[in-house]
VOFIDREN-922270 format. One record per atom (N, C-alpha, C): residue number from 1; atom name; x, y, z. Coordinates in Angstrom, 1 decimal, m for minus. Layout:
<pts>
PT  num  atome    east   north      up
PT  NUM     CA       X       Y       Z
...
</pts>
This chain:
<pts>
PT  num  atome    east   north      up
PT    1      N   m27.0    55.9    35.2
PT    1     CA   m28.4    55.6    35.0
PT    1      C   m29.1    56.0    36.2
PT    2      N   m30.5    56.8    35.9
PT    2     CA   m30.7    57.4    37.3
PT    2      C   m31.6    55.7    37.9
PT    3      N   m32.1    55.8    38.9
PT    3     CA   m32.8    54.8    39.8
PT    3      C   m34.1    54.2    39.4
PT    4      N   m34.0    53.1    39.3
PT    4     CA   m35.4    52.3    39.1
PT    4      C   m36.0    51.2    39.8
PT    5      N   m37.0    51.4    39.7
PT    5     CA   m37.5    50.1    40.5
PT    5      C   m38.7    49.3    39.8
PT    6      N   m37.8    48.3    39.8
PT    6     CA   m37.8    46.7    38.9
PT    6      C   m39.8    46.2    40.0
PT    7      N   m40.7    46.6    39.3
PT    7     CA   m42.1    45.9    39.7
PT    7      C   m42.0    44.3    39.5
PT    8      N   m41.6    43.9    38.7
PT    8     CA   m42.0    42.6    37.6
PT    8      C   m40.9    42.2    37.0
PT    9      N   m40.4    40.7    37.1
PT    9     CA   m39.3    40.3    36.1
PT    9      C   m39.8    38.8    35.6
PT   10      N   m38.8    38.2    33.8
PT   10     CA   m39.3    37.0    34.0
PT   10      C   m37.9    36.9    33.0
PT   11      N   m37.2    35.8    33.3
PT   11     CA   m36.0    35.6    33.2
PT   11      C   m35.5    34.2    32.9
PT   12      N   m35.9    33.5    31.8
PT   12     CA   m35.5    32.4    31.3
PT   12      C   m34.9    32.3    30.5
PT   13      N   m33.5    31.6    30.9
PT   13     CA   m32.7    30.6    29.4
PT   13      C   m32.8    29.5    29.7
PT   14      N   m33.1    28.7    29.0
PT   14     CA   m34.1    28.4    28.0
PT   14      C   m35.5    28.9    28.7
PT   15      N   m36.5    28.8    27.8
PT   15     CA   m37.4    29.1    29.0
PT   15      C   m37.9    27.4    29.1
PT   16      N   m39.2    27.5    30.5
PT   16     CA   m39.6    26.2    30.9
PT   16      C   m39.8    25.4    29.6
PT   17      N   m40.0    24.3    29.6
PT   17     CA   m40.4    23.0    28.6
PT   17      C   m41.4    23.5    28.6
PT   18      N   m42.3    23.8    29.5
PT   18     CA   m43.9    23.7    29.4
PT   18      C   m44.6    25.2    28.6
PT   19      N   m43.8    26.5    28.6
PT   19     CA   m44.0    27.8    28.2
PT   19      C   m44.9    27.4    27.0
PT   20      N   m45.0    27.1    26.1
PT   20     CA   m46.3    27.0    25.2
PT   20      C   m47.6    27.1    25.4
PT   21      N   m47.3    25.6    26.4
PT   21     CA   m49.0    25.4    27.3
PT   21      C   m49.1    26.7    28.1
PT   22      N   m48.1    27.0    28.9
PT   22     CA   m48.6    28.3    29.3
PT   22      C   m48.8    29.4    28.5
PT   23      N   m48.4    30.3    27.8
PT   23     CA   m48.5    31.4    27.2
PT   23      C   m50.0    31.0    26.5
PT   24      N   m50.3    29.7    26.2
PT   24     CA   m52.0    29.2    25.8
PT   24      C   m52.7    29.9    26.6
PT   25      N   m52.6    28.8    27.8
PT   25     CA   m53.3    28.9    29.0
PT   25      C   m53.3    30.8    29.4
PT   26      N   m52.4    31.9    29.2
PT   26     CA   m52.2    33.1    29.6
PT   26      C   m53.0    34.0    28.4
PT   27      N   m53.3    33.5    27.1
PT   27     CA   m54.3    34.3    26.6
PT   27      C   m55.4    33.8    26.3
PT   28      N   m56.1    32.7    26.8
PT   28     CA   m56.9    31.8    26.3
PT   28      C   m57.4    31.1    25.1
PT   29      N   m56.4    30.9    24.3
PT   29     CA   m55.9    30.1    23.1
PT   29      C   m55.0    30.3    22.4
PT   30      N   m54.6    29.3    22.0
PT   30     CA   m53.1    28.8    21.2
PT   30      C   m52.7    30.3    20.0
PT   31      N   m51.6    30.9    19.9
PT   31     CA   m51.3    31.8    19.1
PT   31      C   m51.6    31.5    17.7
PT   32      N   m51.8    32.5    16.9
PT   32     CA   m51.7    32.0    15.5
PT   32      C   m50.9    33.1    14.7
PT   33      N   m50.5    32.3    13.9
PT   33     CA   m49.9    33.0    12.7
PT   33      C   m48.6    34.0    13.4
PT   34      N   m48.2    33.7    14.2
PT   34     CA   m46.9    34.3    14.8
PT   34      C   m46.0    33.3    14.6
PT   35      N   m44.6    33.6    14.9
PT   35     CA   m43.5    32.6    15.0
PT   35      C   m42.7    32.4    16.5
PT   36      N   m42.1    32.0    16.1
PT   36     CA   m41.0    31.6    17.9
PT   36      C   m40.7    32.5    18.2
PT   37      N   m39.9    33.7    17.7
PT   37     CA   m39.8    34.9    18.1
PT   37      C   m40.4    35.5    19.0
PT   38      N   m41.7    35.8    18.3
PT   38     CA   m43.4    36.7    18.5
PT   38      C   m43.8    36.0    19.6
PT   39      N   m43.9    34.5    19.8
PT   39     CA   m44.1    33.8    20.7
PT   39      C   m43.4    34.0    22.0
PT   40      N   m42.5    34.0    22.0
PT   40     CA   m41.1    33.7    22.9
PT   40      C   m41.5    35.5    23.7
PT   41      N   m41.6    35.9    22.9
PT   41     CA   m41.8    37.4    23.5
PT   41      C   m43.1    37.8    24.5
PT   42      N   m44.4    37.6    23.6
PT   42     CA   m45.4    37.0    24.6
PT   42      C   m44.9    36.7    25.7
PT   43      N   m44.9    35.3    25.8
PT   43     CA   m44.7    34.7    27.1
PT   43      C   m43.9    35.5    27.9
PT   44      N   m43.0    36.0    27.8
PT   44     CA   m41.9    37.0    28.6
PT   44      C   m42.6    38.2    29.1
PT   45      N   m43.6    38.7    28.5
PT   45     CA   m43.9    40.3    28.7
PT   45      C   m45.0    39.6    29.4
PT   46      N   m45.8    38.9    29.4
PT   46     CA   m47.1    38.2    29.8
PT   46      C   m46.5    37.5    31.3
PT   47      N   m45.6    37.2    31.7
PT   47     CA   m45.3    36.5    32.6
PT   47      C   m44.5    37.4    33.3
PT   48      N   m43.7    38.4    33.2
PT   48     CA   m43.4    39.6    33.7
PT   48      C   m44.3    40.8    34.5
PT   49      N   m45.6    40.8    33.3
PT   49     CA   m46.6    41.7    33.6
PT   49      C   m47.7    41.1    34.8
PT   50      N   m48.1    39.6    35.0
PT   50     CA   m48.2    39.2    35.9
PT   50      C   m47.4    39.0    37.1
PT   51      N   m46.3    39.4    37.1
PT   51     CA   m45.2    39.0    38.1
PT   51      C   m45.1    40.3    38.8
PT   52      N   m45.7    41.5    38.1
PT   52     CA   m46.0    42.7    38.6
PT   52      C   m47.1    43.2    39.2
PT   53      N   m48.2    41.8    39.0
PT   53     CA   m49.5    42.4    39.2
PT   53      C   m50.6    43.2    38.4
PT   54      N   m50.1    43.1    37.4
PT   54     CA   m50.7    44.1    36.1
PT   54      C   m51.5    43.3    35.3
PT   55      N   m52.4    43.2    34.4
PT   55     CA   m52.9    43.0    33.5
PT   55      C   m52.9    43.6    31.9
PT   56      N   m53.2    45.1    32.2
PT   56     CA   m52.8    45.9    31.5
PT   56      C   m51.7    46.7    31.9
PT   57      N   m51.4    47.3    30.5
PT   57     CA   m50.2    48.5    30.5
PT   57      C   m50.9    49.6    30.4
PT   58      N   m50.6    50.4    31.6
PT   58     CA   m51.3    51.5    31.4
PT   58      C   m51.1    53.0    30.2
PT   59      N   m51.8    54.2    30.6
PT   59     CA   m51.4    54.8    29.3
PT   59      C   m49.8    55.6    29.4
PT   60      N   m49.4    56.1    28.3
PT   60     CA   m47.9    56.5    29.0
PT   60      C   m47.2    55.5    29.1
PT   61      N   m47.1    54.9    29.1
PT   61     CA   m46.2    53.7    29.7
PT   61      C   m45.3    53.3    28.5
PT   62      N   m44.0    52.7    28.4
PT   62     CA   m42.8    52.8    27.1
PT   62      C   m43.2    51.5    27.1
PT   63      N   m43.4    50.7    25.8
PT   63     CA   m42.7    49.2    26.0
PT   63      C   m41.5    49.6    24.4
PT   64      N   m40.6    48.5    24.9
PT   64     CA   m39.5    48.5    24.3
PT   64      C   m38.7    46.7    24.3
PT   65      N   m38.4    46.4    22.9
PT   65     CA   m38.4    45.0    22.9
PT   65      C   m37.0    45.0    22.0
PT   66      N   m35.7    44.2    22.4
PT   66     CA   m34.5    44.3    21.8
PT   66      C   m34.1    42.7    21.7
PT   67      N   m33.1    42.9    21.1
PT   67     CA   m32.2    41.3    20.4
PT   67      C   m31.3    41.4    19.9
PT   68      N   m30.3    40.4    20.2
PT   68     CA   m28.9    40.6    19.8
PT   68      C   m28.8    40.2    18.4
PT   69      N   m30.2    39.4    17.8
PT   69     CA   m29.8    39.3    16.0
PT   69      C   m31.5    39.0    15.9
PT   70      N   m32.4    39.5    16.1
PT   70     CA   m33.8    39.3    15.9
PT   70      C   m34.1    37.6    15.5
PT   71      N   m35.3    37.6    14.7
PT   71     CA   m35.8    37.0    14.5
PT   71      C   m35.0    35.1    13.9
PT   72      N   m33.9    34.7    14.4
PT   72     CA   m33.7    34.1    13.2
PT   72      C   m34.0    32.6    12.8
PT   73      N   m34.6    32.2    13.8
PT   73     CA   m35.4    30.8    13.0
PT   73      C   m36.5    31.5    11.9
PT   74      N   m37.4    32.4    11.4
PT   74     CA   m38.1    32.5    11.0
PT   74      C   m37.1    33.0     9.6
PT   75      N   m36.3    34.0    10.2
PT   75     CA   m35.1    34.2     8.9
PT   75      C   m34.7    32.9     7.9
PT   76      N   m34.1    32.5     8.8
PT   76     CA   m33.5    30.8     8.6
PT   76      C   m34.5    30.2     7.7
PT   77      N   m36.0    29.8     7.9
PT   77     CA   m36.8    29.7     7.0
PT   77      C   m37.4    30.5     5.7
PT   78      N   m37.1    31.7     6.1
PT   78     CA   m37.3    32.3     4.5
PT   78      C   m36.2    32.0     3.6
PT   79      N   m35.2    32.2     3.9
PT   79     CA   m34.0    31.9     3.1
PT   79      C   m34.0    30.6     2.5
PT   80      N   m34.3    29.8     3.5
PT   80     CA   m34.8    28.2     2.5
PT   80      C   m35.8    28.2     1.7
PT   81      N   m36.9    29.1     2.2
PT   81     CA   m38.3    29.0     1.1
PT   81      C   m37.4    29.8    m0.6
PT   82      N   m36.7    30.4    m0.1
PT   82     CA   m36.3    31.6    m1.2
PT   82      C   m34.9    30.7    m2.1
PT   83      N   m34.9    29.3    m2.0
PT   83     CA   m33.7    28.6    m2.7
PT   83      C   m34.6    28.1    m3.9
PT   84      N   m36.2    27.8    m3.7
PT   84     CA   m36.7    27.3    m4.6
PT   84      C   m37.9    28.5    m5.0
PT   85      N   m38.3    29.2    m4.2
PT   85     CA   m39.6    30.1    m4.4
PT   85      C   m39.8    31.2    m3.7
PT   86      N   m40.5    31.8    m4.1
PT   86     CA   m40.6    33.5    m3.0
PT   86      C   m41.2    32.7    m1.4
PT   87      N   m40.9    33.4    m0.8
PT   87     CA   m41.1    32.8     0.2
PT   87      C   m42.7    33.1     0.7
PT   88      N   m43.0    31.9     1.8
PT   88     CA   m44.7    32.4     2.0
PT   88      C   m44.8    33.6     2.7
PT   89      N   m46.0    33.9     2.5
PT   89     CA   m46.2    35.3     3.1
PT   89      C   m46.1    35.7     4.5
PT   90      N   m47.0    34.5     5.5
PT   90     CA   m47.1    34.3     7.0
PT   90      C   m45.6    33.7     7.2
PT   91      N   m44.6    33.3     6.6
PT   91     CA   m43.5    33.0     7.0
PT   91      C   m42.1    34.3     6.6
PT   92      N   m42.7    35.0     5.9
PT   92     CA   m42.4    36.2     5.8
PT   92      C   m42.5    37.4     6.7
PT   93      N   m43.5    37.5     7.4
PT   93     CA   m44.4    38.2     8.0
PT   93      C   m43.8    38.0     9.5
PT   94      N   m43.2    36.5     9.9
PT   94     CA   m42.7    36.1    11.2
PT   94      C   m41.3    36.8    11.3
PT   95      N   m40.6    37.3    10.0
PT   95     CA   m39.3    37.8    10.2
PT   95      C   m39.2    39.3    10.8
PT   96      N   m40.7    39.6    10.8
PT   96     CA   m40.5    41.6    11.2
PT   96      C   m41.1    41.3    12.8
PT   97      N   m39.7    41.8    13.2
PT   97     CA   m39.7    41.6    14.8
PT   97      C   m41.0    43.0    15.1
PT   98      N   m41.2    43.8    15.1
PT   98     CA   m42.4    44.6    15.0
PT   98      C   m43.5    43.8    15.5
PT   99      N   m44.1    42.9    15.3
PT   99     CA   m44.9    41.6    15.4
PT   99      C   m45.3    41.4    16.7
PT  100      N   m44.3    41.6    17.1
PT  100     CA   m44.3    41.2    18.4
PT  100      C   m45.1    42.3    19.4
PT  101      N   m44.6    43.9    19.1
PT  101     CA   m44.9    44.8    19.7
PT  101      C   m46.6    45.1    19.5
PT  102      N   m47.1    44.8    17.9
PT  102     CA   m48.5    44.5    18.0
PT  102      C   m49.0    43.8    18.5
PT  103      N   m49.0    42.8    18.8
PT  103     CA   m49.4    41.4    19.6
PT  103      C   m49.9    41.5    21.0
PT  104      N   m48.8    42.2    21.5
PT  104     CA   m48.2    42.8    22.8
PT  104      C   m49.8    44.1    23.1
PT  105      N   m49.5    45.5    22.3
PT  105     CA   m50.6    46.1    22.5
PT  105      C   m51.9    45.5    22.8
PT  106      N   m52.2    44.7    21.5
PT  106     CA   m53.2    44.2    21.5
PT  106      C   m53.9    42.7    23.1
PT  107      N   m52.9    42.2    23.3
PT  107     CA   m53.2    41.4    24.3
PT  107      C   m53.0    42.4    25.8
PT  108      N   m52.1    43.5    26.0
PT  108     CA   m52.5    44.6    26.9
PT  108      C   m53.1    45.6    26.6
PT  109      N   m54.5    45.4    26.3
PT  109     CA   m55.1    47.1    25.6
PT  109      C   m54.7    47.8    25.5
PT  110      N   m53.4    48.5    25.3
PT  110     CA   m52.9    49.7    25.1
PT  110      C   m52.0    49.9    24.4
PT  111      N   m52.0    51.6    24.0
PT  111     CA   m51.8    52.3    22.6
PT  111      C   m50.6    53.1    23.0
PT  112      N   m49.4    53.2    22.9
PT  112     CA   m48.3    54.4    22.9
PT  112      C   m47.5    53.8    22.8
PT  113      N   m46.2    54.3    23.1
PT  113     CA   m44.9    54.6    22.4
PT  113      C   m43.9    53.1    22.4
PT  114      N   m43.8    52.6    21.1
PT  114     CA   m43.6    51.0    21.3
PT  114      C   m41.9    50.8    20.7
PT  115      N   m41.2    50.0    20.7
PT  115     CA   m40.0    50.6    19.4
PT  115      C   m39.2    49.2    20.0
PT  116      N   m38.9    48.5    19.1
PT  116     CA   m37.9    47.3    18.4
PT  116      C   m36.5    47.6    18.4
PT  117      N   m35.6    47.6    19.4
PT  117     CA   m33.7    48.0    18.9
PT  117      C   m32.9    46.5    18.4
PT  118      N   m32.7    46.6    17.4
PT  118     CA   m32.3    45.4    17.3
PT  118      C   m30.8    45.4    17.5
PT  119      N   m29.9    44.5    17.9
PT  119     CA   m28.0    44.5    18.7
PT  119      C   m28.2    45.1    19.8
PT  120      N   m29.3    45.5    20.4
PT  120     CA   m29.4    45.9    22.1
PT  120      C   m29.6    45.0    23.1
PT  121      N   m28.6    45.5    23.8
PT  121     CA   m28.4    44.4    25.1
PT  121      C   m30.0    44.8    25.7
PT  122      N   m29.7    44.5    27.2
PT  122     CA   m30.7    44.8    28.3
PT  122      C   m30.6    45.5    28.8
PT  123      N   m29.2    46.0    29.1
PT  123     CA   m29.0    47.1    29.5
PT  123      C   m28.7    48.5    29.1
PT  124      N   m28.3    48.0    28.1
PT  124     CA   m28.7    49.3    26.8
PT  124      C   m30.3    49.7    26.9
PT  125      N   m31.5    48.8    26.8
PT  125     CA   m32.7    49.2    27.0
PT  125      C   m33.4    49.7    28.0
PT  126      N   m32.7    49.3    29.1
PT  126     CA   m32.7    50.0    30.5
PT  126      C   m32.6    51.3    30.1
PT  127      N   m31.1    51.9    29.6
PT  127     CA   m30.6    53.3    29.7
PT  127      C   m31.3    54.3    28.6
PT  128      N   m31.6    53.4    27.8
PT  128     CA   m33.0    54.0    26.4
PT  128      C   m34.4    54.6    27.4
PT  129      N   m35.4    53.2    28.1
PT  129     CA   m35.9    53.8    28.9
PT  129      C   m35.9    54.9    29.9
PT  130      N   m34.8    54.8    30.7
PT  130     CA   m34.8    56.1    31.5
PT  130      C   m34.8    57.1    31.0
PT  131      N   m34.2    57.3    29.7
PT  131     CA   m34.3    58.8    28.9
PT  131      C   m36.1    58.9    28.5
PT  132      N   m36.9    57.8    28.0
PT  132     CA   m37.6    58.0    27.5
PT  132      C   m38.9    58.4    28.1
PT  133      N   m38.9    57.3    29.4
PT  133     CA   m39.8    57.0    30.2
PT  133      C   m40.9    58.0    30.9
PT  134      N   m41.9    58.0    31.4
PT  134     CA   m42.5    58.9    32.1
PT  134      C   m43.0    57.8    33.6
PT  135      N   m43.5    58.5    34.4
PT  135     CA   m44.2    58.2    35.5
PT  135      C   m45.1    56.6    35.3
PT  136      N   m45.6    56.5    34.5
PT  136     CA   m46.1    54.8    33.9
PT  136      C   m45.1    54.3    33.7
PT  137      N   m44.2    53.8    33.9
PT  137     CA   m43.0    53.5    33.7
PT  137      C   m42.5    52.8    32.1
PT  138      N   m42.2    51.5    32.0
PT  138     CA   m41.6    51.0    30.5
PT  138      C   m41.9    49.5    31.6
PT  139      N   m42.4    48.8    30.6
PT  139     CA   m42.1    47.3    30.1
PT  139      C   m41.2    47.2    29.3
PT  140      N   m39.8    46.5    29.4
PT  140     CA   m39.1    45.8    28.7
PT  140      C   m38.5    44.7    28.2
PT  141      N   m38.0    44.3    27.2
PT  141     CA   m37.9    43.1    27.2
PT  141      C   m36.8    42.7    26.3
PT  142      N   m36.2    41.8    26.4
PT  142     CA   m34.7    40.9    25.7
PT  142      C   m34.7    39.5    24.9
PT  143      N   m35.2    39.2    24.2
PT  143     CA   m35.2    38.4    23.5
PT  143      C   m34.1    37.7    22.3
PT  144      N   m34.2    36.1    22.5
PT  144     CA   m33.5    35.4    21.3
PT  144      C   m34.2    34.0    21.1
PT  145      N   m34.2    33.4    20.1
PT  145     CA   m34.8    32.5    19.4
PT  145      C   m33.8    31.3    19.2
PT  146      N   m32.9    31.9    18.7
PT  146     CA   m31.5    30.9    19.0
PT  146      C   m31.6    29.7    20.5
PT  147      N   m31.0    28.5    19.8
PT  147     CA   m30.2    27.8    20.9
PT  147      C   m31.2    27.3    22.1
PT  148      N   m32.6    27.1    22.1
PT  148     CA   m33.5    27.3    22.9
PT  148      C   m34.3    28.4    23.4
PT  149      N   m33.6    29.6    23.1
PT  149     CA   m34.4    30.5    23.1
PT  149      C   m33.9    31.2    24.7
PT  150      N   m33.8    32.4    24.9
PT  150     CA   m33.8    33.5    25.9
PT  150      C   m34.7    34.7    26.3
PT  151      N   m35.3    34.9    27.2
PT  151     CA   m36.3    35.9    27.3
PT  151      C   m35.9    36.9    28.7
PT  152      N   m36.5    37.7    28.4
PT  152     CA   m35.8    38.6    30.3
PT  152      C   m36.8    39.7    29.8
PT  153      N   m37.5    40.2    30.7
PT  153     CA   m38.6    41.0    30.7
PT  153      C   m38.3    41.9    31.8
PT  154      N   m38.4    43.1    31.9
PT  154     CA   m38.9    43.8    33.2
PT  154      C   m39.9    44.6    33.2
PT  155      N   m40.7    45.0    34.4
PT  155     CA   m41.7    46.0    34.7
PT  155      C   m40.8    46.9    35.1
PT  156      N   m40.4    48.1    34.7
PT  156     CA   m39.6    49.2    35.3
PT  156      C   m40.6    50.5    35.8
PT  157      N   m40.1    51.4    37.1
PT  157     CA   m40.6    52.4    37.1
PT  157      C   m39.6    53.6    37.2
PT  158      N   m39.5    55.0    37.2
PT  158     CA   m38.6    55.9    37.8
PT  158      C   m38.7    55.4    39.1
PT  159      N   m37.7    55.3    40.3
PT  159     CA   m37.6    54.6    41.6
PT  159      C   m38.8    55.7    42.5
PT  160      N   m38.5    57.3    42.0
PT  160     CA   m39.4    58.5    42.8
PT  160      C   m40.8    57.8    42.4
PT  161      N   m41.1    57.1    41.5
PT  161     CA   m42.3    57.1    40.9
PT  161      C   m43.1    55.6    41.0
PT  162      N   m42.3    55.2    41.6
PT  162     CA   m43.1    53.7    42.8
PT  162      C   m44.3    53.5    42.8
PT  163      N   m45.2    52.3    41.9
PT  163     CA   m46.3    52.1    42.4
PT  163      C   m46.7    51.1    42.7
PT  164      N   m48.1    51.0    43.7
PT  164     CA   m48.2    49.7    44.3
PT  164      C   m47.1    48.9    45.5
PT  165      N   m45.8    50.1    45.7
PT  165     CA   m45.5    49.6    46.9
PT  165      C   m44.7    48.7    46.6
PT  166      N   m44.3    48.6    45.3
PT  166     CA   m42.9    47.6    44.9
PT  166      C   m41.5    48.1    45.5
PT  167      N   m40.8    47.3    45.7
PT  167     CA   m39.5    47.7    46.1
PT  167      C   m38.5    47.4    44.9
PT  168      N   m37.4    48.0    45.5
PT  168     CA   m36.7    47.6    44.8
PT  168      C   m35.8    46.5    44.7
PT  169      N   m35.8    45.5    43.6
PT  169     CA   m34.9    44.0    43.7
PT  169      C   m33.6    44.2    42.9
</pts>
């Protein structure tokens, strides 16, 4: 894997008790119509991207969002809606990890190259990135919903391509 340097990380299992209030407090009001998943993700990329100093993602830049089994409390709930009835639509809607990656654009103004691996480690998306990446580097992220939930985010750059004077951690 060629060299990178890590801007930004955010790295909870579980994450804090309080992450709700925060990820509130971080877009200035409570999410809607997303699930724990979508949620859980936010807060990771939002708490990474400040840990970078960023607000927005600039242009060029890869985000890339993986999981070792996506979405599955949201899953878990359709399957029970689907023992007695089709299942609801917004609880439907919480099962396509994709969700997340809009959400994401949309709360960092920006438009380019987005993509969901689902059974990919972190480090697998690491080595995805470096093939992919350009000079804007990649936002990435690792997500589970399971068990309390896990999140791990990074701000990545090529290491030659350093901005703002981050080092490497």
């Amino acid at each position: 894997m060629s060299a990178l340097t890590i801007a930004g990380r955010c790295s909870e299992t579980p994450p804090a008790a309080d992450w709700r209030e925060r990820l509130t407090k971080m877009l200035g009001e409570k999410p809607r119509r997303i699930g724990l998943w979508a949620e859980l993700g936010l807060y990771g990329a939002l708490s990474c991207m400040a840990a970078a100093g960023e607000s927005t993602l600039p242009d060029g830049a890869l985000l890339l969002a993986g999981s070792r089994s996506g979405t599955q409390a949201a899953t878990r709930a359709v399957l029970g809606q689907m023992k007695t009835d089709l299942p609801m639509p917004l609880t439907f809607l919480q099962t396509q990890p994709s969700q997340l990656l809009t959400q994401l654009a949309a709360c960092l103004n920006w438009q380019g190259n987005a993509c969901f691996l689902a059974g990919a480690s972190l480090a697998e998306l690491q080595e995805w990135a470096v093939l992919q990446m350009g000079p804007a580097g990649a936002l990435i992220g690792w997500l589970d919903d399971a068990e309390g939930g896990s999140i791990e985010w990074l701000r990545i750059f090529p290491a030659a391509q350093c901005q703002r004077g981050a080092i490497d951690r």
